[in-house]
C-alpha positions as CSV (number, residue, x, y, z in Angstrom):
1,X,12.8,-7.6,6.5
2,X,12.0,-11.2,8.0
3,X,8.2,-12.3,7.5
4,X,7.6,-11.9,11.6
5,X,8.2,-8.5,11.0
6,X,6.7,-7.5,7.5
7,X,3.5,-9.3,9.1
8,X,3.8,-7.1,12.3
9,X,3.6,-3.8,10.3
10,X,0.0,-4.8,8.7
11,X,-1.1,-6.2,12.2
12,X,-0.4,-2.6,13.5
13,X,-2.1,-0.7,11.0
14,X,-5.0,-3.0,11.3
15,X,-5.5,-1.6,14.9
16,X,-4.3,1.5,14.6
17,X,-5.3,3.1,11.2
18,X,-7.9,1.2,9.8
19,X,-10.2,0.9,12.3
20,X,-10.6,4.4,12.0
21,X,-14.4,5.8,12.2
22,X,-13.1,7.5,8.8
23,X,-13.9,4.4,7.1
24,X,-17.4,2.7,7.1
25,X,-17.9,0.5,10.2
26,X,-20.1,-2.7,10.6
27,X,-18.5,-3.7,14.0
28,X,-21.9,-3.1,15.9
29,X,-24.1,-4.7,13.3
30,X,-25.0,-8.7,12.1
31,X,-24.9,-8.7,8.6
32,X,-26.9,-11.7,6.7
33,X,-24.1,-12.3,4.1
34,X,-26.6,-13.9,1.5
35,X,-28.8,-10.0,1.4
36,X,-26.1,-7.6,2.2
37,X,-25.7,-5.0,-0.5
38,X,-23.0,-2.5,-1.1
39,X,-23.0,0.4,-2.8
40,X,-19.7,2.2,-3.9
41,X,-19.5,6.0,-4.1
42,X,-16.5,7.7,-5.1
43,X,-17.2,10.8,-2.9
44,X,-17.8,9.0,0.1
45,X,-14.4,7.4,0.9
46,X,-10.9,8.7,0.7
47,X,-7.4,7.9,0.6
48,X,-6.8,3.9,-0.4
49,X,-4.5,3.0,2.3
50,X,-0.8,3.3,0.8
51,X,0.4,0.2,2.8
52,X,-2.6,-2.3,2.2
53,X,-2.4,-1.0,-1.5
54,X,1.1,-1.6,-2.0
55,X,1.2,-5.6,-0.7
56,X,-2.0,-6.4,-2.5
57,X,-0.6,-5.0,-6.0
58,X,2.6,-6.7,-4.9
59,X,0.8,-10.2,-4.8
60,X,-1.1,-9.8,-7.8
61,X,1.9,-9.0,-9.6
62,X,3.5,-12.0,-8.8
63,X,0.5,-13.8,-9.9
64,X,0.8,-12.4,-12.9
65,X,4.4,-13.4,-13.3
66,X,3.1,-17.3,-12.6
67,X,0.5,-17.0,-14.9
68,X,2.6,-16.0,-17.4
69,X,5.5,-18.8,-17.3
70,X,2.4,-21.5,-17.0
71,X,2.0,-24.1,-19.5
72,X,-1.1,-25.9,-17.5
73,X,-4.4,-25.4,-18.5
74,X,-5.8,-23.0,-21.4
75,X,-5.3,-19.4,-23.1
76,X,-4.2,-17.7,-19.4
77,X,-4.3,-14.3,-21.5
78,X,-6.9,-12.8,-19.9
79,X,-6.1,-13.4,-16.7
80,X,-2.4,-12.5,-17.1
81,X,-4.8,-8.9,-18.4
82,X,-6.5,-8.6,-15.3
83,X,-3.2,-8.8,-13.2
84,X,-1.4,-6.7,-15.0
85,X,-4.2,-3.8,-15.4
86,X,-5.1,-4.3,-11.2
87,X,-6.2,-1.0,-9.6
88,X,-6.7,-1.2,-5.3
89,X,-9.7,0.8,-4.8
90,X,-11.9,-0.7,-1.9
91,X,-11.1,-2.7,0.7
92,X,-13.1,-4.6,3.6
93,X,-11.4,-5.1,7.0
94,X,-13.3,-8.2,9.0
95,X,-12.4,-8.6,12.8
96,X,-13.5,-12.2,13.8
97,X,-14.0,-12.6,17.5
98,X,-15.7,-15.3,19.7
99,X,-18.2,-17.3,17.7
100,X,-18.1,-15.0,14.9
101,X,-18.5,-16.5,10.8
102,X,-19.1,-15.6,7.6
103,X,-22.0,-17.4,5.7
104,X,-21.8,-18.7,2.0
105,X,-21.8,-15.2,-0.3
106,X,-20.6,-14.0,-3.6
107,X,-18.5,-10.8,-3.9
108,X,-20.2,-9.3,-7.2
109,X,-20.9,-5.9,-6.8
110,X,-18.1,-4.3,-8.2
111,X,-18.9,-3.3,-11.5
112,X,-15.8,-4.7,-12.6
113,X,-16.0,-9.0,-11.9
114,X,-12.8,-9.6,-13.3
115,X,-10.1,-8.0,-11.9
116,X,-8.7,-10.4,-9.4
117,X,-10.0,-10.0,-5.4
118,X,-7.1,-10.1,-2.7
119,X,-8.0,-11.9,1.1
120,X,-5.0,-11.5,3.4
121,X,-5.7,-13.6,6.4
122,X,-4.2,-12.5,10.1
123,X,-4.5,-13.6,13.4
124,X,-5.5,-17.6,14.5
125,X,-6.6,-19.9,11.5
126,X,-9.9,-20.1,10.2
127,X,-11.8,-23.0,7.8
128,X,-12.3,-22.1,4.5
129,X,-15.2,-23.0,2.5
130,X,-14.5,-23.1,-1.4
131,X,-17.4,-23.7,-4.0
132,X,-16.1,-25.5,-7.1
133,X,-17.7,-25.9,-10.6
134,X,-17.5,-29.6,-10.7
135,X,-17.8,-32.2,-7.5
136,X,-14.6,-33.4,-5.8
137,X,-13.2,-36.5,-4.8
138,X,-11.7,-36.2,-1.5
139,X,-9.0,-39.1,0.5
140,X,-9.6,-39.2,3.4
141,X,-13.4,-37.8,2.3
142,X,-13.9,-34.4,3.3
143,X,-15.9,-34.0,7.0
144,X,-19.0,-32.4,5.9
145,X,-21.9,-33.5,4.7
146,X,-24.1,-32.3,1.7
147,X,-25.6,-29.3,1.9
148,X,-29.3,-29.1,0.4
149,X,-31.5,-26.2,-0.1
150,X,-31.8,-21.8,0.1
151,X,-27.9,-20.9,-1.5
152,X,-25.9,-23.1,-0.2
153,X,-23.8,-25.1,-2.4
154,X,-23.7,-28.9,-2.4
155,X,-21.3,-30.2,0.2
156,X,-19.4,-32.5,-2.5
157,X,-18.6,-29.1,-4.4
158,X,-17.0,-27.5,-1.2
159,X,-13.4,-27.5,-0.8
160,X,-12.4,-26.9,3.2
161,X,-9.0,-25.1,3.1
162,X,-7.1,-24.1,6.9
163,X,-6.1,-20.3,6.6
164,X,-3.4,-19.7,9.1
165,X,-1.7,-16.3,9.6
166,X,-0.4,-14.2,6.3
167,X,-1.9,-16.7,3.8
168,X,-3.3,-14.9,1.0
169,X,-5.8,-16.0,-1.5
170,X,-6.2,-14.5,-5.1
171,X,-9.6,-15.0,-6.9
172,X,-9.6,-14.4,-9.9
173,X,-11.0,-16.2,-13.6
174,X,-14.0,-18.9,-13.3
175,X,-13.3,-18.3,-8.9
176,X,-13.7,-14.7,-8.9
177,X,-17.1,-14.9,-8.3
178,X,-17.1,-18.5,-6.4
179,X,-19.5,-18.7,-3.1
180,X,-17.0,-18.9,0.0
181,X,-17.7,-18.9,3.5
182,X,-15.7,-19.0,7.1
183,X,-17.8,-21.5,9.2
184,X,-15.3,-21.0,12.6
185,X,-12.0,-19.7,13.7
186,X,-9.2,-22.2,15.5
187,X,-8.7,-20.0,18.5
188,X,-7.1,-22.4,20.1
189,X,-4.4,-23.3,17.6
190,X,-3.2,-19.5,17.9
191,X,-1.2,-19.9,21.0
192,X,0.7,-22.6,19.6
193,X,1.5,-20.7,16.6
194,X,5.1,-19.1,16.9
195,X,4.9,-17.4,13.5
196,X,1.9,-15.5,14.5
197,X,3.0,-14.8,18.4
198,X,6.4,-13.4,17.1
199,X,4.2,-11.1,14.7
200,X,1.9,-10.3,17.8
201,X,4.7,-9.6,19.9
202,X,6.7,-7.3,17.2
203,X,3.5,-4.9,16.2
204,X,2.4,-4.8,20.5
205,X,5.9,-3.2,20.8
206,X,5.6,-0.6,18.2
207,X,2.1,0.5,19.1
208,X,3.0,0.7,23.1
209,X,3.1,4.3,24.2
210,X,5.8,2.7,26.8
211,X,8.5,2.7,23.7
212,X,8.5,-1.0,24.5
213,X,10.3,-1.3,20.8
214,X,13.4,1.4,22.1
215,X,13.8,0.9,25.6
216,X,17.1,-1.1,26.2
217,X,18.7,0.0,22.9
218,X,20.2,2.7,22.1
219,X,19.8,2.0,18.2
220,X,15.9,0.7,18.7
221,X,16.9,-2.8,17.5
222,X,16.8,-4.8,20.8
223,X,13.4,-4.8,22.3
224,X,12.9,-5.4,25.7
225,X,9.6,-7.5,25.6
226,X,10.4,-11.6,24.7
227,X,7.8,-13.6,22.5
228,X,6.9,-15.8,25.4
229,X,3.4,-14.5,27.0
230,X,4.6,-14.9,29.8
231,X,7.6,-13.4,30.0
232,X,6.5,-9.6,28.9
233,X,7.1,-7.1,31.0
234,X,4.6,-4.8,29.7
235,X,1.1,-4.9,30.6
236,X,0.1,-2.8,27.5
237,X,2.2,-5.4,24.9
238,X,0.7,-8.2,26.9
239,X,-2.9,-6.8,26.4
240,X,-2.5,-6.2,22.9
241,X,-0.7,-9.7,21.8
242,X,-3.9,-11.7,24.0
243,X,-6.3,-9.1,21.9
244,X,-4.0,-10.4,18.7
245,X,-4.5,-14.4,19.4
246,X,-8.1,-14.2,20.1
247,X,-9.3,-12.0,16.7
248,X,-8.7,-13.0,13.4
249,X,-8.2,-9.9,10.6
250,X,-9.0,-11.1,7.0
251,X,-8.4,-7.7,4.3
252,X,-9.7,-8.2,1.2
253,X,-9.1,-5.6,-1.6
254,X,-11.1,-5.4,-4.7
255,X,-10.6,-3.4,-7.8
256,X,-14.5,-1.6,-8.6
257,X,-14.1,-0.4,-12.1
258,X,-12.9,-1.3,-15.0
259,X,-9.3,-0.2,-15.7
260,X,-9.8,3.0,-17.8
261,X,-13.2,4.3,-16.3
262,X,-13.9,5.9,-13.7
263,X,-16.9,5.7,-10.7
264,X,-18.4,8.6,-12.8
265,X,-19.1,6.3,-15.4
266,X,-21.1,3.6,-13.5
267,X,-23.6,6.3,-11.6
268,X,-26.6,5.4,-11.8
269,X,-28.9,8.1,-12.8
């Protein structure tokens, strides 16, 4: 399966399964990142999605096989631990539109703050914000200035990194509990991204109730609908791959307990 494709499948069960009103939704509210709290009940979610499940382990697996063969830095025993014991068992969704951001936050409250945390970016690009322990020395110097008071971290300890479409960051070890913001989305660099419109164009045509994916072929290999906007000859495709450009999805997937407990075990009484 080619990357266009394998990227398509997650892009469609973004839209169509997990925006379910099953899960918890936040879509209608503005959340002040630096006081939101979460709360994890075992009774109040169900089924870990099979697919999101199965890619995160996947990466952390081969993290684990890096970690493993390194011979940089210390004792990487631990971490190679936290790979290899790494249980899905929540997972937030974020649907960037417009002017939407993420301020500076730390993801600690799982009871477990070492297992790694897995972000898988779709959609347009977006600017990461990175806080590291010690200041960096930037050539050319990074663009933003130091940033002084409340909880944000000084600007000479904040790495900018561009996310573009199926990038994946692990954190795990001293940047598993790192502050990390997303200050603005590249809209605009979407429609010049053929990686990402291919993707677009692949998941529009399996979601379509048109069969846009089978028409024309008999073996539902050849679909009808080209990767050029505007050259689609289905309104509902066309709909969906504009929706695609113009919202970012980021899925990250923690582990909440440590491996051998249960949620039972953390209640709080």
């Amino acid at each position: 399966m080619s990357y266009d494709e394998e990227s398509s499948g997650y892009l469609k069960n973004c839209f169509k399964f997990y925006k379910n009103l099953t899960y918890d939704s936040n879509h209608l509210l503005r959340i002040d990142e630096s006081a939101r709290s979460i709360r994890y009940e075992e009774s109040k979610y169900g089924e870990f999605p099979p697919l999101l499940s199965k890619i995160s382990t996947q990466l952390v697996h081969l993290l684990q096989t890096e970690l493993s063969s390194t011979t940089v830095g210390s004792d990487v025993t631990q971490l190679v631990q936290a790979c290899a014991d790494f249980q899905p068992e929540a997972a937030i969704v974020n649907y960037y539109r417009g002017k939407t951001n993420m301020g500076f936050h730390t993801d600690n409250v799982e009871f477990d703050k070492k297992a790694p945390l897995v972000s898988i970016s779709l959609g347009p690009s977006a600017l990461y914000l990175w806080e590291v322990s010690k200041p960096v020395t930037a050539s050319p110097s990074f663009l933003h200035p130091p940033i002084n008071g409340g909880d944000h971290p000084d600007g000479s300890t904040v790495i900018p990194i561009v996310l573009r479409h199926g990038d994946v960051v692990i954190m795990l070890g001293k940047s598993r509990l790192a502050k990390h913001a997303v200050p603005v989305v590249l809209f605009d660099e979407a429609y010049r991204d053929p990686v990402l419109r291919m993707a677009a164009q692949l998941a529009s045509q399996r979601l379509c109730p048109n069969l846009c994916a089978n028409v024309g072929s008999s073996n539902g290999s050849s679909p009808t609908c080209h990767v050029e906007r505007s050259y689609c000859s289905c309104a509902i495709c066309k709909a969906f791959v504009d929706y695609v450009l113009t919202t970012r999805i980021n899925m990250n997937v923690r582990q909440v307990v440590p491996a051998g407990y249960s949620f039972s075990d953390f209640d709080k009484k």
